[in-house]
N, C-alpha and C positions, 0 to 999 in steps of 0.2 A: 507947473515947473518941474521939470526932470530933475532927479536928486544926481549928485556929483558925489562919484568914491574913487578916492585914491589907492590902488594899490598898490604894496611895497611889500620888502618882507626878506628874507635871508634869501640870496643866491641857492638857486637849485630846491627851492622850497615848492612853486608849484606855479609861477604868476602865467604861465604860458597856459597852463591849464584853465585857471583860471578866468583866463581874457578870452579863451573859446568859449566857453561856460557862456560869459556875462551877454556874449556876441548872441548865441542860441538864444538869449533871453529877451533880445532885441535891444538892447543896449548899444550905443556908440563907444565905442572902445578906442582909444588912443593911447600907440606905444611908444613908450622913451623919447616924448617930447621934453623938449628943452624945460627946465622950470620955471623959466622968465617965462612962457608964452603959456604957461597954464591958465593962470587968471582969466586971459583974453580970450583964448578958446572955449574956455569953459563957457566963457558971457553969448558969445556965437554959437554955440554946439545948445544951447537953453533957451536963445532968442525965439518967441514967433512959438506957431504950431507945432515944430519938431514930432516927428511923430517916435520920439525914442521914448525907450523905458526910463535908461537913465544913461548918464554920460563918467564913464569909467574912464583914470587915467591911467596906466599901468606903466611906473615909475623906477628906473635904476633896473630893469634884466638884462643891461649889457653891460651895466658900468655902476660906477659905486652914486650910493644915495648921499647928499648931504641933510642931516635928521633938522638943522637946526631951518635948512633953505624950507626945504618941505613943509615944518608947521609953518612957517609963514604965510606959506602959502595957503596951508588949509584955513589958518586963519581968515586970511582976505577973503579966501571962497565962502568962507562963514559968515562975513560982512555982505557981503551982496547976494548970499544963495541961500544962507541959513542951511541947510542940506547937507554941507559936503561933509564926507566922513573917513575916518581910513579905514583901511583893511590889510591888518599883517597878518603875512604869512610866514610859517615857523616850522620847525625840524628839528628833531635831536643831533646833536653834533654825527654823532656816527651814521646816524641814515644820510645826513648831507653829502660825508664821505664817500659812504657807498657810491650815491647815484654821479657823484662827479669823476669816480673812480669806472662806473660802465660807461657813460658819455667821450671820457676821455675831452671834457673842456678844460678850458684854463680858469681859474679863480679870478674875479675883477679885483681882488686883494691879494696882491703878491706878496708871498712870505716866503722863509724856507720851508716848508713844510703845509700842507693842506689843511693840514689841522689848526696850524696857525693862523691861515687863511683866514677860517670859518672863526675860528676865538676873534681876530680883529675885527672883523665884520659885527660879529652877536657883540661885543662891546661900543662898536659906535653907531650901531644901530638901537640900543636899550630905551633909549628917549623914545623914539619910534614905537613901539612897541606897548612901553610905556601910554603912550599918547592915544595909541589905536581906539576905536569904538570896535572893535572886533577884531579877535586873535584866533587864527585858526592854523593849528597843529597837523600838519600832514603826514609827518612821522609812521602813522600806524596804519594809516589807507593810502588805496592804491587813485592811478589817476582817474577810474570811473564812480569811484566813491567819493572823489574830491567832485568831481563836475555835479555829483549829489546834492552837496552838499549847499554848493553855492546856490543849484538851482530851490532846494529848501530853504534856504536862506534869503534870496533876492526874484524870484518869482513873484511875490506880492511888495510894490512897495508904496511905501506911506513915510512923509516925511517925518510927520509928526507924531508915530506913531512909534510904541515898541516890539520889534518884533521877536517872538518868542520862539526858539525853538526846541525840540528835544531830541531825548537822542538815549537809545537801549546799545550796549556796550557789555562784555566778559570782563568780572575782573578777570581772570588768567590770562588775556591778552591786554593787559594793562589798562588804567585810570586815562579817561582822555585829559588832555593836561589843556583843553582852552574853551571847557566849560564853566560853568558860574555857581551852581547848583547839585551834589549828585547823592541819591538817594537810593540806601543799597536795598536789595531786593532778596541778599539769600539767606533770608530766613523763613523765606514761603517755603512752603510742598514743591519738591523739583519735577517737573512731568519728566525730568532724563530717567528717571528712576521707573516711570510706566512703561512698558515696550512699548503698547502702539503708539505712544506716544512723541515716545523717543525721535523719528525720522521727520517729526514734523516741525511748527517753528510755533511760534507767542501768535503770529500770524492767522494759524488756522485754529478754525473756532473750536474743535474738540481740546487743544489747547489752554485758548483763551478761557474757555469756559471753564476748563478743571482750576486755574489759579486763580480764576476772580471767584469762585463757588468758597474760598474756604476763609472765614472771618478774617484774618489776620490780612488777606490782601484786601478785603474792604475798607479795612480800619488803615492801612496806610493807605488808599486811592482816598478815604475821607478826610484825611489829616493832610497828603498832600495837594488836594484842590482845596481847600479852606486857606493853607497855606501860602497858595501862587494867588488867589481871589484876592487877596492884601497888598502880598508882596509887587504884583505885576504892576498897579497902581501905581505905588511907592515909587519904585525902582524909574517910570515913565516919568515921574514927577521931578525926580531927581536929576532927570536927561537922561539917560541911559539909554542906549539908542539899539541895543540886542542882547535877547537872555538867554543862556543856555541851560536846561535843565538837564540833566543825564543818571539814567536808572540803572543799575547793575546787578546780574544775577553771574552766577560762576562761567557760562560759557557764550553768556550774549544771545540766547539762541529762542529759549521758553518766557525765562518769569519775567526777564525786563523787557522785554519786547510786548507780553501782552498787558503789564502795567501803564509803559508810555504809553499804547494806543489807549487805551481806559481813559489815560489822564487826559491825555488829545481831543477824547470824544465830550468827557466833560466838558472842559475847560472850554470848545468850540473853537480850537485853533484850526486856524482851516491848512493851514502845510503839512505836508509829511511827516512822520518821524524817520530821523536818521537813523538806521539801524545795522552803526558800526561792524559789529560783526553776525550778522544771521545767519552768514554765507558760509561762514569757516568750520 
């Protein structure tokens, strides 16, 4: 049975991007149907052999969501699909501004002011949010680190299973705000500080190899797979339907970059790690 996700999430946050993303991944994508006909479609879009990955709804990008119609409806999809899940998408008030300030759209939440807009919106969407099985923050990446991210995220799917992802990140380009997990990395040997090292990324193995060669990053690669070996369980047992783990060294580029992949190879996650900022 094809698993069913809802997508929702704050105006001008990413859901367009998103619903290309899920399309590449061979998913049936349906946009801003009615909410009375979700249930129905859902049952017809999952009947039979369908040859989809999964069947995404992608909910409220031309008009306002109502938080309370919605769970209802995930509920029912919960009753006959067990599967369906949400997925919010989210934005710091100021970046929202920005991008609807280059778009030049109109807000589906009419106020005096934009800002007010986006305040109305982020308070009667909280339940939403709230409610999600997954909260993802676009705020800090661009829109081909978003389509990344889904494709690490929903390329492998398992209903019943949890899926894990990670993710190497600079603090100086900020804490990602819609991970679960985040474990700081700058008290390793920084290779910025080796030249030839410098130009390179956690990525390449002269790299990798100087920061996992020195105790103190064996001793956290040892304490945090003993760590996630318990916790992953746990957390699947509880329902938990996505983890995010996230590593940080000062510029996102060396030490948490060749830590995640370490922890990846342990752990045998077979997705990618997201790797926030390598690029920058």
């Amino acid at each position: 049975m094809s698993e069913i996700l809802l997508v929702t999430g704050m105006s001008g946050a990413g859901r367009s991007t998103v619903s290309a993303a899920l399309e590449d991944l061979g998913w049936f994508v349906i946009d801003n149907l009615p909410l009375e006909l979700v249930v129905r479609v859902g049952e017809l879009a999952t009947a039979g052999n369908l040859d989809y990955t999964g069947v995404a709804f992608v909910v409220g990008r031309s008009g306002r969501v109502q938080p309370d119609a919605l769970l209802a409806v995930e509920q029912e999809l919960q009753l006959k699909h067990g599967g369906a899940k949400i997925l919010f998408l989210d934005a710091p008030d100021d970046v929202l501004i920005h991008r609807y300030e280059g778009n030049r759209r109109r807000h589906p939440y009419p106020a005096p002011t934009l800002a007010d807009s986006i305040a109305s919106e982020r308070l009667l969407l909280q339940p939403l949010r709230d409610a999600a099985d997954l909260v993802i923050d676009t705020g800090s990446i661009n829109t081909n680190q978003l389509r990344s991210r889904i494709v690490e995220t929903f390329a492998t799917v398992g209903n019943d299973s949890l899926r894990v992802s990670l993710v190497s990140f600079g603090y100086a380009n900020g804490i990602p705000r819609d991970v679960d997990l985040v474990f700081d990395c700058r008290f390793l040997p920084n290779p910025h500080w080796v030249e030839e090292l410098r130009p390179m990324t956690g990525l390449d193995e002269p790299v990798s190899t100087y920061v996992l060669d020195h105790e103190p990053a064996q001793h956290l690669v040892r304490d945090v797979v003993s760590l996630l070996e318990w916790q992953i369980p746990a957390f699947a047992k509880e329902g938990k339907s996505y983890l995010s783990v996230a590593f940080g060294c000062t510029g996102g580029r060396h030490r948490s970059v060749a830590i995640a992949e370490e922890i990846r190879r342990r752990l045998h996650i077979t997705n990618d790690v997201y790797h926030r900022d390598i690029a920058r």
